[in-house]
N, C-alpha and C positions, 0 to 999 in steps of 0.2 A: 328359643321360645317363639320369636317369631316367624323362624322357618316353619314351625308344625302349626300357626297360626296361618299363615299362608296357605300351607298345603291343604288344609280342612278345609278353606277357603274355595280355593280350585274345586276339591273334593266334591263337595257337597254343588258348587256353581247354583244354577236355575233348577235342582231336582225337585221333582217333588217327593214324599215323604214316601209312597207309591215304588216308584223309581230307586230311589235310595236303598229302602228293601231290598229288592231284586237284585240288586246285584252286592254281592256277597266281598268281589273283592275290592270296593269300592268302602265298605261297610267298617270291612277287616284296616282298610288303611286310614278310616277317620277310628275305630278303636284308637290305633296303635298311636294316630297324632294327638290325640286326646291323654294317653297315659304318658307320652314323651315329655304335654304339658304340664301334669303335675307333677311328673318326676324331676322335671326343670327347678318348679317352686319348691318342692322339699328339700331342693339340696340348696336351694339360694340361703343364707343367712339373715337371721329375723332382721337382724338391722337393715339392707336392702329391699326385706319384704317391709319395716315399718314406713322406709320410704318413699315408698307407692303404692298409701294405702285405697289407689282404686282401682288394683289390681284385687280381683278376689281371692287371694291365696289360698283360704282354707278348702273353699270351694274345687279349685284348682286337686287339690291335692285330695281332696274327696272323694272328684271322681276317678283321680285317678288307680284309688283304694277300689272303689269301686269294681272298675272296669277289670281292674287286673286280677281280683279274687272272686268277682262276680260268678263269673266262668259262665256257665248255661243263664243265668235267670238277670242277664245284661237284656235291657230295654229299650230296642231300637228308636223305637220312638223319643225315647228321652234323648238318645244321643243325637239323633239329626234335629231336634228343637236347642240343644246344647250348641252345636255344630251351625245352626244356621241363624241364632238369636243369639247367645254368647258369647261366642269367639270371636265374630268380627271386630265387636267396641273394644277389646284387648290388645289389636294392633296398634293403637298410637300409644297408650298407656306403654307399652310393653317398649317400642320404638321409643321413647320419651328414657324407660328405666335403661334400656339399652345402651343410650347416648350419655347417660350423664355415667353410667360404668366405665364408658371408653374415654373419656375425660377425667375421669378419679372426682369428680365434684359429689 
């Protein structure tokens, strides 16, 4: 999860929303990191997802419902405001659930 947080990260960098548009395969690879991240949270187990409840899971898994059946009527605008307000505050949170996995705590 944090890898596709990262990558949306780079992805998106100083665009602006303009910019972001335009280019299509830039567009295609925050989709693809965006449903990688819900499909992370759907397959986590609740009790993992109860233990970091400021992670927005449902949300998470929302869009990732979204994006992936959306198909034509995906709204780029929602995604680069997702992509550029969202996903950042999820890296320590996500780093945090990360670390206490690879310790068994």
């Amino acid at each position: 999860m944090l890898t596709a947080v990262r990558a949306i990260e780079a992805a998106i960098g100083s665009l602006t929303f303009e910019e972001f548009r335009a280019d299509e395969f830039r567009c295609k690879a925050v989709i693809l990191d965006l449903q990688i991240l819900g499909e992370a949270a759907r397959n986590l187990p609740s009790s993992v997802q109860a233990g970091s409840p400021d992670i927005p899971w449902r949300n998470l898994i929302d869009m990732r419902n979204r994006l992936a059946h959306g198909y034509f009527g995906i709204e780029l605008k929602i995604v680069f405001d997702t992509a550029r307000l969202r996903v950042p505050p999820l890296a320590e949170p996500i780093r945090r659930l990360r670390a206490r996995l690879d310790t068994g705590s």
